[in-house]
C-alpha positions in Angstrom: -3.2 -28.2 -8.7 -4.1 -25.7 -6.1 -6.0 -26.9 -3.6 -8.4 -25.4 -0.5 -10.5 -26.4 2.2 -14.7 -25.7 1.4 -17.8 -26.6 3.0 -20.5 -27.9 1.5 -23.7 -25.9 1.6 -26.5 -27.0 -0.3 -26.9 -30.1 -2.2 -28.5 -30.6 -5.4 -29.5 -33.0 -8.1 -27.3 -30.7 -10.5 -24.6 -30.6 -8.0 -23.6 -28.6 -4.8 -22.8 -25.5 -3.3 -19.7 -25.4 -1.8 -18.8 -22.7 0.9 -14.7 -21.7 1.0 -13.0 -18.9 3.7 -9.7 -18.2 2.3 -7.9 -17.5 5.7 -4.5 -19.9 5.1 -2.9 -18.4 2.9 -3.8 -15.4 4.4 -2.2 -16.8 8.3 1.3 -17.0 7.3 1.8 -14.0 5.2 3.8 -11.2 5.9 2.3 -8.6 4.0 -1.1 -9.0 5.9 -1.0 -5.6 7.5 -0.8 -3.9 4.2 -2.9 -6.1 1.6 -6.4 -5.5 0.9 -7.3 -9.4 -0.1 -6.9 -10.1 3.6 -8.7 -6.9 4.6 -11.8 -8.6 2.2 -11.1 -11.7 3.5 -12.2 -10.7 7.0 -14.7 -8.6 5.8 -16.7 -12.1 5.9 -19.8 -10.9 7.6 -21.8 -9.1 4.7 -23.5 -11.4 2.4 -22.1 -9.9 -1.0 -18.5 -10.8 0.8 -19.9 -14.6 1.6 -21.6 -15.1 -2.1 -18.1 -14.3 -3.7 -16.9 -17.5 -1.6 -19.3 -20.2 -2.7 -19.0 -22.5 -6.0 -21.3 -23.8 -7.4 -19.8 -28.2 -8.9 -21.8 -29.6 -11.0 -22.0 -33.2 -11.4 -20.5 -33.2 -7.7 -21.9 -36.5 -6.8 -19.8 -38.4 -9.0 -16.7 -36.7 -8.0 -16.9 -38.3 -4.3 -17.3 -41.3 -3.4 -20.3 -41.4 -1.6 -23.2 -38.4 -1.8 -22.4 -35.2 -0.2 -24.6 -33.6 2.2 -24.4 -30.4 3.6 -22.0 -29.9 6.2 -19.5 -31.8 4.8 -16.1 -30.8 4.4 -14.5 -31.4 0.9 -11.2 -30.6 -0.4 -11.6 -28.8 -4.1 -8.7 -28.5 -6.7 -8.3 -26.1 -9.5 -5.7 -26.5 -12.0 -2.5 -24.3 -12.1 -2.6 -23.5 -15.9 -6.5 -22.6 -15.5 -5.5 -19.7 -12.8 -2.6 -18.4 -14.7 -5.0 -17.8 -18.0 -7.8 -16.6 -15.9 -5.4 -14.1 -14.7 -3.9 -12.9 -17.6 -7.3 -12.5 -19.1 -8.8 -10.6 -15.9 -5.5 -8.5 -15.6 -3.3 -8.2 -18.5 -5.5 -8.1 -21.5 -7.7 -5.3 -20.8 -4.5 -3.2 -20.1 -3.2 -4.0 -23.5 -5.5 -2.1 -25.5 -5.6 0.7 -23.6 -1.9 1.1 -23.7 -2.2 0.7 -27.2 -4.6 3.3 -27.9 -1.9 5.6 -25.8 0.5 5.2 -27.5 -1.6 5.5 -31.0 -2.8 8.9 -29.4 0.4 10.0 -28.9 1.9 9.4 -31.6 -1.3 11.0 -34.1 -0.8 14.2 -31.8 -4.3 13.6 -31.0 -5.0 15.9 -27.5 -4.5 14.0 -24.4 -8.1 14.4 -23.0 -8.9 12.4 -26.4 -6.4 10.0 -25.9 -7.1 8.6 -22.2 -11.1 8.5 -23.4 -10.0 5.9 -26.3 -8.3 4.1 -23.7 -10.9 3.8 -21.3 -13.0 3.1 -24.2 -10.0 0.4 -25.1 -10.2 -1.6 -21.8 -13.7 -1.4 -21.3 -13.9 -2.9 -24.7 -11.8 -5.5 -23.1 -13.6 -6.0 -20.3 -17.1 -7.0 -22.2 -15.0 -9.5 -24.4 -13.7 -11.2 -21.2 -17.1 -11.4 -19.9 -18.7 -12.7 -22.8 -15.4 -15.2 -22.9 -16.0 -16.2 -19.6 -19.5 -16.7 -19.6 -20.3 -20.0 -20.0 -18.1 -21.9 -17.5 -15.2 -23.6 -18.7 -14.8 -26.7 -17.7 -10.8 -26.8 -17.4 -11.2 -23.7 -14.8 -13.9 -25.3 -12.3 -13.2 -26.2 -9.3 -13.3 -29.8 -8.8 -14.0 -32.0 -5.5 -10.9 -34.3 -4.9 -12.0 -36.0 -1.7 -14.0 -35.3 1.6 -12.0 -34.8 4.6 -15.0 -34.7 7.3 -18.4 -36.2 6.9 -21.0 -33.9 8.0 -22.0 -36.3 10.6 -18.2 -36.7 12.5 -18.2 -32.4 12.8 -21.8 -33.0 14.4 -20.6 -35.4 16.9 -17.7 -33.2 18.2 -19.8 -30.9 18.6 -22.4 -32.8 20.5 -19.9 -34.9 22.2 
């Protein structure tokens, strides 16, 4: 299961919102200087930056065991097998049609200019059938609430105190 650090937003009668800053793994790595994740990562001030890091749980209430409310910091899990498919599909199968239609092309002696637009035309094929796979939300690959390490209400009194 990975596992990371969010805080809770907006609650819900459907579920909550769930706000996570990806800046741990980011802390110990050596290839910070050079990676453009952490570049993104601290890029945190533009809204379109902060949307990509919210969730949105449904049913989170009955995932906890008492009601969330915003502030609150929860601790949400995602299962291992649920990323590594995710990533094959973002990653790995739109490159396989295009490399097929390559090496079709090349071997038909069909001119190269004709060969790299059927393999655009290949992985942006690709693309739409991820996004139509992925568009309702799987519920193996959601992020699920595993506990709540700080109510709302002990980060308020730290601060006030």
């Amino acid at each position: 299961m990975v596992e990371e650090s969010g805080q809770v937003v907006e609650v819900s009668a459907r579920g909550a919102v769930v706000s996570v800053v990806q800046t741990r793994a980011c802390q110990s790595c050596k290839a910070r200087q050079g990676c453009g994740q952490a570049v993104l990562s601290e890029w945190g001030g533009s809204e379109r930056q902060d949307a990509k890091n919210h969730f949105f749980i449904e049913d989170a209430g009955a995932q906890t065991e008492r009601a969330l409310r915003p502030g609150d910091v929860v601790r949400l899990g995602v299962p291992e097998d649920a990323l590594s498919r995710a990533a094959i599909w973002m990653y790995l199968w739109p490159l396989l049609p295009a490399f097929l239609m390559l090496w079709a092309g090349s071997h038909l002696s069909i001119p190269e200019p004709v060969q790299l637009l059927m393999a655009v035309l290949a992985g942006a094929s690709a693309v739409a059938v991820t996004r139509w796979r992925f568009a309702s939300p799987n519920e193996a690959g959601q992020p699920r609430i595993l506990s709540i390490e700080t109510p709302a209400i002990e980060i308020i009194a730290r601060e006030v105190g």
